[in-house]
DSSP file (Angstrom, degrees, kcal/mol; ACC not computed):
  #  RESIDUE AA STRUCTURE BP1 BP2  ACC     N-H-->O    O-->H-N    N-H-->O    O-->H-N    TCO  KAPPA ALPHA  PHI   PSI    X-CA   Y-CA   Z-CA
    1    1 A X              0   0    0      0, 0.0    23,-0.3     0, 0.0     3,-0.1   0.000 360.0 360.0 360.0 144.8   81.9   38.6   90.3
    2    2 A X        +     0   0    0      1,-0.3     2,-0.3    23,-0.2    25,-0.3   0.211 360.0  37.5-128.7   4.0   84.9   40.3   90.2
    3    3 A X        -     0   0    0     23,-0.1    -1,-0.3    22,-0.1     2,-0.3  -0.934  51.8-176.7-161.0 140.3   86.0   41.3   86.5
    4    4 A X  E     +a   28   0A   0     23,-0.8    25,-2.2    -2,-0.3     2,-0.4  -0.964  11.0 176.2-138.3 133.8   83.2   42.4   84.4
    5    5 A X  E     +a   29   0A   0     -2,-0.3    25,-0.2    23,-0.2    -2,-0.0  -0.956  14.7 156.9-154.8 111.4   85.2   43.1   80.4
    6    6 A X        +     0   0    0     23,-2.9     3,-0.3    -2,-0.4    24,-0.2   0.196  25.2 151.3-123.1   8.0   82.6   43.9   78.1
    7    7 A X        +     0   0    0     22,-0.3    25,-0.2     1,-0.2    26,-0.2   0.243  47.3  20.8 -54.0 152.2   85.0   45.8   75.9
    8    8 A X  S    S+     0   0    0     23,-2.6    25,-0.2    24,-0.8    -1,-0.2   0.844  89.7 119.0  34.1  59.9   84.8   46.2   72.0
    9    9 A X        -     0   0    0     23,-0.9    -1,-0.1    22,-0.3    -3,-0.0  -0.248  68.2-109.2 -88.2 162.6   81.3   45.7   71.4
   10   10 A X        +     0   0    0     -2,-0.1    23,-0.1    23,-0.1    -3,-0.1   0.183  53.8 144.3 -79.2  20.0   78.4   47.6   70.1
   11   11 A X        -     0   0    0     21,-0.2    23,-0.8     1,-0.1     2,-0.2  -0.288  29.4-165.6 -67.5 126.2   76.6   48.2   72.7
   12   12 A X  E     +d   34   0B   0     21,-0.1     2,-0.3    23,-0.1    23,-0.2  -0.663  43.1  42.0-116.8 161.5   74.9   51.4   72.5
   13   13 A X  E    S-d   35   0B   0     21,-0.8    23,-2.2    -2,-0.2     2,-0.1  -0.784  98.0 -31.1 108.1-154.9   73.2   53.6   74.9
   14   14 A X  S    S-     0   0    0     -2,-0.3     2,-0.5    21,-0.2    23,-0.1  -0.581  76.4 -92.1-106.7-174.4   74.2   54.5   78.7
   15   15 A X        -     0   0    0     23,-0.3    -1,-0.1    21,-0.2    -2,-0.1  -0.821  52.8 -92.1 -88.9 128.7   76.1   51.8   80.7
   16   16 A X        -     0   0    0     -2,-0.5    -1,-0.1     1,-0.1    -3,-0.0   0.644  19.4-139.8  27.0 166.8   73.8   49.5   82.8
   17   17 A X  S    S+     0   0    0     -3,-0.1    -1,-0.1    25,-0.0    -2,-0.0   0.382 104.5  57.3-121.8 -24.4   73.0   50.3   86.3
   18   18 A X  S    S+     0   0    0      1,-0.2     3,-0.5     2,-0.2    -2,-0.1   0.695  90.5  58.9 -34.4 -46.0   73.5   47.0   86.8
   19   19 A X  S >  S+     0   0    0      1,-0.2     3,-0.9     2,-0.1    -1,-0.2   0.766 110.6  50.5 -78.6 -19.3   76.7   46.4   85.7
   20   20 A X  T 3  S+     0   0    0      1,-0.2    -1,-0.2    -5,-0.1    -2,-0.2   0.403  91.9  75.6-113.0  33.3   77.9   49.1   88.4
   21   21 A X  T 3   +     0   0    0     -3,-0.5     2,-1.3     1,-0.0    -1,-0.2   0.185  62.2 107.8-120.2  37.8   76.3   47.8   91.0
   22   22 A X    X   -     0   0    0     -3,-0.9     3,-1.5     1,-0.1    -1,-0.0  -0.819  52.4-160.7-104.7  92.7   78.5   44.7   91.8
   23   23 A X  T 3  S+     0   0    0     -2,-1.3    25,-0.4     1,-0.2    -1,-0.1   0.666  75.8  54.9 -36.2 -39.0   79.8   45.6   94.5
   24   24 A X  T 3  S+     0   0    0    -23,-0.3    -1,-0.2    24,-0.1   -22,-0.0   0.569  70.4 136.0 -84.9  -2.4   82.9   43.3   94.5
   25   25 A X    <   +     0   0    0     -3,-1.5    23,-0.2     1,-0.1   -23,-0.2   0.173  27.6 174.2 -45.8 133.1   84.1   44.1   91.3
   26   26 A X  S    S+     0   0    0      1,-0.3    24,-1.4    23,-0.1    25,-1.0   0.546  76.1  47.1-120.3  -5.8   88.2   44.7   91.1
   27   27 A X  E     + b   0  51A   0    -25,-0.3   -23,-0.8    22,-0.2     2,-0.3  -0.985  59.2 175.6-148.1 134.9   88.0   45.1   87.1
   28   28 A X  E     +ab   4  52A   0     23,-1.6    25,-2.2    -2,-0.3     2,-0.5  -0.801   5.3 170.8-153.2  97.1   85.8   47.0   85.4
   29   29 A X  E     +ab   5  53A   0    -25,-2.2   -23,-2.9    -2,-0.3   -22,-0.3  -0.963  17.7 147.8-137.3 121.8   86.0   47.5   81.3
   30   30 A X        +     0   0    0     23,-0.9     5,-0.3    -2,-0.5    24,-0.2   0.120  34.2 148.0-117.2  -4.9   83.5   49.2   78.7
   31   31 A X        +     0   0    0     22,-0.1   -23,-2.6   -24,-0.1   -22,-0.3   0.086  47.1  24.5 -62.0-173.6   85.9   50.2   76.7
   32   32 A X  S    S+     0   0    0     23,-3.2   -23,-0.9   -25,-0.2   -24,-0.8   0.833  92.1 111.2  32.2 106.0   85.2   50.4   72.5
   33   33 A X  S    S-     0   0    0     23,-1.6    -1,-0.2   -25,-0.2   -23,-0.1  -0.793  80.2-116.2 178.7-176.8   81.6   50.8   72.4
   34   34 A X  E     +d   12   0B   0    -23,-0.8   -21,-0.8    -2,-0.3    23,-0.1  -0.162  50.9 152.4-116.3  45.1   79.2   53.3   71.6
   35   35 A X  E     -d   13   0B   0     -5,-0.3    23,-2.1   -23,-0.2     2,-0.2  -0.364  32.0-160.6 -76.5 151.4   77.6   53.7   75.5
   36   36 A X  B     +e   58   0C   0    -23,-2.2    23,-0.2    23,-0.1   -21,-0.2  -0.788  44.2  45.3-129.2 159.9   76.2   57.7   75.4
   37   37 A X  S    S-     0   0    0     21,-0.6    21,-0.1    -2,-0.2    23,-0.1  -0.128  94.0 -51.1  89.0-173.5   75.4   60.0   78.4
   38   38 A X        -     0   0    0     21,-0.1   -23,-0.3     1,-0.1    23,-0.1  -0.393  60.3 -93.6-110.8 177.9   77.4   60.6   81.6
   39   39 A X        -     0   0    0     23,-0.2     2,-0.5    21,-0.2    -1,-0.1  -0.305  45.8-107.1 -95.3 174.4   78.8   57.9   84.1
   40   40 A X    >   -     0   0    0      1,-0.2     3,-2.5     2,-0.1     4,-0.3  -0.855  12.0-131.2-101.7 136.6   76.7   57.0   86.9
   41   41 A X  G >  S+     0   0    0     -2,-0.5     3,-1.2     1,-0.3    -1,-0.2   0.650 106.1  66.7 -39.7 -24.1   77.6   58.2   90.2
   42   42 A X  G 3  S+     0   0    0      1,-0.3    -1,-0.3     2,-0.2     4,-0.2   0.462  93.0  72.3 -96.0   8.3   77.1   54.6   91.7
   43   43 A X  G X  S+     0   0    0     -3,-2.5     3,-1.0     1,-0.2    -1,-0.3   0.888  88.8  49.9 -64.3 -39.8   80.1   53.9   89.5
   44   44 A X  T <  S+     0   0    0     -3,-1.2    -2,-0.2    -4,-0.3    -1,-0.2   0.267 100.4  77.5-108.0   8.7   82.5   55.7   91.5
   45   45 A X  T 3   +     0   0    0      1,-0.2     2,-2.6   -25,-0.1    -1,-0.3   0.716  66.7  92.4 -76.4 -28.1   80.9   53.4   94.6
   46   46 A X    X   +     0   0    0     -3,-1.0     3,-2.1    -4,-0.2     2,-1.5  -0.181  50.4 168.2 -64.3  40.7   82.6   50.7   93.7
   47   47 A X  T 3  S+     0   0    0     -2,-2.6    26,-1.2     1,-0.3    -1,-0.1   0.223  72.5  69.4 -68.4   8.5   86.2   50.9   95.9
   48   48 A X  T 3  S+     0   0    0     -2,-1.5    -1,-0.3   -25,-0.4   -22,-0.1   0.715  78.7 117.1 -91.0 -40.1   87.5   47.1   95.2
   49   49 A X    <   +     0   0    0     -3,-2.1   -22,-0.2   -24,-0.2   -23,-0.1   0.074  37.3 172.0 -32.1 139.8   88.1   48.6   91.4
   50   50 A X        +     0   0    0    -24,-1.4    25,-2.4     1,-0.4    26,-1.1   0.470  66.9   9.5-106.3 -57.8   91.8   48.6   90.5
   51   51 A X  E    S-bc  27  76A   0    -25,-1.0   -23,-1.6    24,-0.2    -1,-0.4  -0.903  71.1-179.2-116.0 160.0   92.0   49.5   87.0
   52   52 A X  E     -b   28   0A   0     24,-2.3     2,-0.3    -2,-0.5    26,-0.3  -0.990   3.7-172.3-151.3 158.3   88.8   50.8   85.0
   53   53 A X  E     +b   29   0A   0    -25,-2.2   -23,-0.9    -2,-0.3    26,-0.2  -0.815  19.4 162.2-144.5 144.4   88.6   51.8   81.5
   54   54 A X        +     0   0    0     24,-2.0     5,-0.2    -2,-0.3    25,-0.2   0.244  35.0 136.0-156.0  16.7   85.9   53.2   80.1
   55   55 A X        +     0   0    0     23,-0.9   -23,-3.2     1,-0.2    26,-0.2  -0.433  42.5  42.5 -97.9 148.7   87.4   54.6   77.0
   56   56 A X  S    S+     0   0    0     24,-1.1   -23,-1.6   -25,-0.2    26,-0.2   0.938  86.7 113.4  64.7  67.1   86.6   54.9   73.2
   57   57 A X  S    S-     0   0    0     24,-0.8   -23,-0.1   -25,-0.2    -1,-0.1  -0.312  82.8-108.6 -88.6-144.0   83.0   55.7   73.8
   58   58 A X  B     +e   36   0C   0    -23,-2.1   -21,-0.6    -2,-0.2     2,-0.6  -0.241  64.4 155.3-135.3  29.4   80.7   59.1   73.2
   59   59 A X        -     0   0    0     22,-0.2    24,-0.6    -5,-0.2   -21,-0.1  -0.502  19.2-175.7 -82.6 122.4   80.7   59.7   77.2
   60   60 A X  E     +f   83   0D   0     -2,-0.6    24,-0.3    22,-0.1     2,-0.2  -0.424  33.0  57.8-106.6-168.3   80.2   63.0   78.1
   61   61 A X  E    S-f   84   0D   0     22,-0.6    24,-3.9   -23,-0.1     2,-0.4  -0.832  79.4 -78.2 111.3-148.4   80.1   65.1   81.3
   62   62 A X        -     0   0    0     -2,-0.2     2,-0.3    22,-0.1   -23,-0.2  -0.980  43.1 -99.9-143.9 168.0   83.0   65.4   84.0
   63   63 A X        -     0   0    0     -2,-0.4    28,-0.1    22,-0.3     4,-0.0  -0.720  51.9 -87.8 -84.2 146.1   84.2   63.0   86.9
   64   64 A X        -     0   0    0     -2,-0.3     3,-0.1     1,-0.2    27,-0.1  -0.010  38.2-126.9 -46.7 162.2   83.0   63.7   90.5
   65   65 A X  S    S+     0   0    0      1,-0.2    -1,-0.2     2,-0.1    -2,-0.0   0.027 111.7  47.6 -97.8  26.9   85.7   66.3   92.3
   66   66 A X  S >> S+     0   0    0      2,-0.1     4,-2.4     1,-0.0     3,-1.4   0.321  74.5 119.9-133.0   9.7   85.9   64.1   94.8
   67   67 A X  H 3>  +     0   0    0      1,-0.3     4,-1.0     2,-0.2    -2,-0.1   0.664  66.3  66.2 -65.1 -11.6   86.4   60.7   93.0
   68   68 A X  H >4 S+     0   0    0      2,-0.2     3,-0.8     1,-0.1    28,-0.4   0.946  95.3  54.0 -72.7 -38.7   89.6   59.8   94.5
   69   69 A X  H X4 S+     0   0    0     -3,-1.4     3,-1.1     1,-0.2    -2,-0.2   0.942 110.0  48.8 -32.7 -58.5   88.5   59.4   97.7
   70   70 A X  H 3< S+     0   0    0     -4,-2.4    -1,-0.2     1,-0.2    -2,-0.2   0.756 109.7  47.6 -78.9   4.2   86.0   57.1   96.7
   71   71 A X  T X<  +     0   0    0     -4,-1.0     3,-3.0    -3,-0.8    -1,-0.2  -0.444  64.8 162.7-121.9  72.2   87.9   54.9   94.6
   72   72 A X  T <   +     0   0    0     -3,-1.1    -1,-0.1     1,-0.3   -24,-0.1   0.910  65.1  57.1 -47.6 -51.8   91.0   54.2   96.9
   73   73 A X  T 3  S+     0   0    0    -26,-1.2     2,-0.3    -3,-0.1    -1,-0.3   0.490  71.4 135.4 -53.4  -0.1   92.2   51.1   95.0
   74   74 A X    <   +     0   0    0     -3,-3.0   -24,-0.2    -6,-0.2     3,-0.1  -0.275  24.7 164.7 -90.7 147.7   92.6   52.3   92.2
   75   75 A X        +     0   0    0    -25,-2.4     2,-0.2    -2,-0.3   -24,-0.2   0.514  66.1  15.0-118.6   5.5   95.7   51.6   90.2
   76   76 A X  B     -c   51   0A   0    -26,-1.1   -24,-2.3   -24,-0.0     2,-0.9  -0.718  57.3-161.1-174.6 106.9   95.0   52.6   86.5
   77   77 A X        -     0   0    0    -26,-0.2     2,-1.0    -2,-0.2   -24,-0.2  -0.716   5.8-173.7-117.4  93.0   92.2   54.9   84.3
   78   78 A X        +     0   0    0     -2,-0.9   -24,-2.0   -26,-0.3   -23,-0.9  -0.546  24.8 145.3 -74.8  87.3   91.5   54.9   81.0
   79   79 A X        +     0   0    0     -2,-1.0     2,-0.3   -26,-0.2     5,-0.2  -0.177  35.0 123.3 -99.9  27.9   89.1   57.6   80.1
   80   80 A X        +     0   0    0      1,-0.2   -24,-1.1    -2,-0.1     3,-0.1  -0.647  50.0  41.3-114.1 161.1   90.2   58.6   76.7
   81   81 A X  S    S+     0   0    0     -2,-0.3   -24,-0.8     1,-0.3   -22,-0.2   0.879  97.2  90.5  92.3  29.8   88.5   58.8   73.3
   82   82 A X  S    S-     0   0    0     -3,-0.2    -1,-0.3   -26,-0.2   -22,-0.1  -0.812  85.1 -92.2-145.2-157.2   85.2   60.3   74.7
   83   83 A X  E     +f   60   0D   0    -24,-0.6   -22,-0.6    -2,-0.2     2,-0.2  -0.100  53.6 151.4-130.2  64.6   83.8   63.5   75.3
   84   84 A X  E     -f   61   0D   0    -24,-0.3   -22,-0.1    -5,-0.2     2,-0.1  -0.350  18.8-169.1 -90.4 156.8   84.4   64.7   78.8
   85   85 A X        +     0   0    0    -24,-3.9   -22,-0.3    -2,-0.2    -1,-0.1  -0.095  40.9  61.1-102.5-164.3   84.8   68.6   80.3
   86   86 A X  S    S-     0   0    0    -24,-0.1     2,-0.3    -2,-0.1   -23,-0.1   0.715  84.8 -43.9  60.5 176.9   85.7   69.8   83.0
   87   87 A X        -     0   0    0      1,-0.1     4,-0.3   -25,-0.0     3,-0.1  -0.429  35.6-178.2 -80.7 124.3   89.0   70.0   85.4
   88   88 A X  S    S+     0   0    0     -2,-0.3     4,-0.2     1,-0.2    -1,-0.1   0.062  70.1  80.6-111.2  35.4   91.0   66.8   85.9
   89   89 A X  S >> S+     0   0    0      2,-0.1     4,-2.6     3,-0.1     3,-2.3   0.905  87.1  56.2 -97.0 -58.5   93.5   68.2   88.2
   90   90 A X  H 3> S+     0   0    0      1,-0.3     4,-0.6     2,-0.2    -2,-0.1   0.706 109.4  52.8 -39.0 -49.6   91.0   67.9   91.5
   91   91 A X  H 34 S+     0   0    0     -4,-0.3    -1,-0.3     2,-0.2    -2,-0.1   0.730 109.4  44.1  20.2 -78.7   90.9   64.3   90.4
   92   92 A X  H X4 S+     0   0    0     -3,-2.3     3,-1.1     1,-0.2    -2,-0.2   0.860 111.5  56.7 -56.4 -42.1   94.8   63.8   90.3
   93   93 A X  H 3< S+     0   0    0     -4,-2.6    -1,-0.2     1,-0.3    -2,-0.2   0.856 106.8  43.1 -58.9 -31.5   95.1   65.6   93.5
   94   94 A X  T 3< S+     0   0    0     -4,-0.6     2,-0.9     2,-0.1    -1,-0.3   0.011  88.5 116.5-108.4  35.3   92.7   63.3   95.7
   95   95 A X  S <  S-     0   0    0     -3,-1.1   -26,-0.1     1,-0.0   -27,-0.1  -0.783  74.7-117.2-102.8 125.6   94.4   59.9   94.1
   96   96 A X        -     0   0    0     -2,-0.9     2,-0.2   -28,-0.4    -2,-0.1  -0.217  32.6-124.7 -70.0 156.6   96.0   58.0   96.7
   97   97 A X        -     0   0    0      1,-0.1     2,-0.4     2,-0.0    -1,-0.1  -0.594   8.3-121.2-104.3 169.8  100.0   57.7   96.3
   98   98 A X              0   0    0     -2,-0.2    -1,-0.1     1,-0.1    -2,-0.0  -0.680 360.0 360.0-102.1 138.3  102.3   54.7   96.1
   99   99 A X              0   0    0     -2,-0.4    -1,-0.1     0, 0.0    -2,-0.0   0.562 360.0 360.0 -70.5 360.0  104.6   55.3   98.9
């Protein structure tokens, strides 16, 4: 599988571990729902992703400071509408650029 859109649902609770462990995934959407608790590191495994959206939950916590690295493809993140901390300049910094 390669696009997994489970958006604007109720589904409550944390996200799967399941759903982020398909490896081949190139789309990746959770947004609208009411998933709680922080994202899973084996998210940010995933390095086919282009865009992923994870926005209008209750997710809290921060994204890894290294998370650009590991998600090279990626072309487009929606995180907003939840309840994350921490500095999202480290983030910016390690996001590969379009030339």
């Amino acid at each position: 599988m390669e696009h997994l859109n489970i958006g604007q649902n109720y589904i409550h609770g944390n996200i799967p571990s399941e759903l982020v462990s398909i490896t081949l995934l190139q789309f990746f959407s959770v947004e609208k729902n009411n998933f709680t608790g922080t994202l899973r590191d084996s998210l940010f495994n995933l390095s086919a992703l282009q865009p992923l959206s994870f926005m209008t939950n209750q997710l809290t916590g921060h994204l890894p400071k290294d998370v650009g690295r590991f998600l090279p493809n990626l072309q487009s993140l929606a995180m907003s509408d939840n309840n994350f901390d921490g500095p999202l300049q480290q983030y910016v910094d390690q996001c590969p650029r379009k030339p």
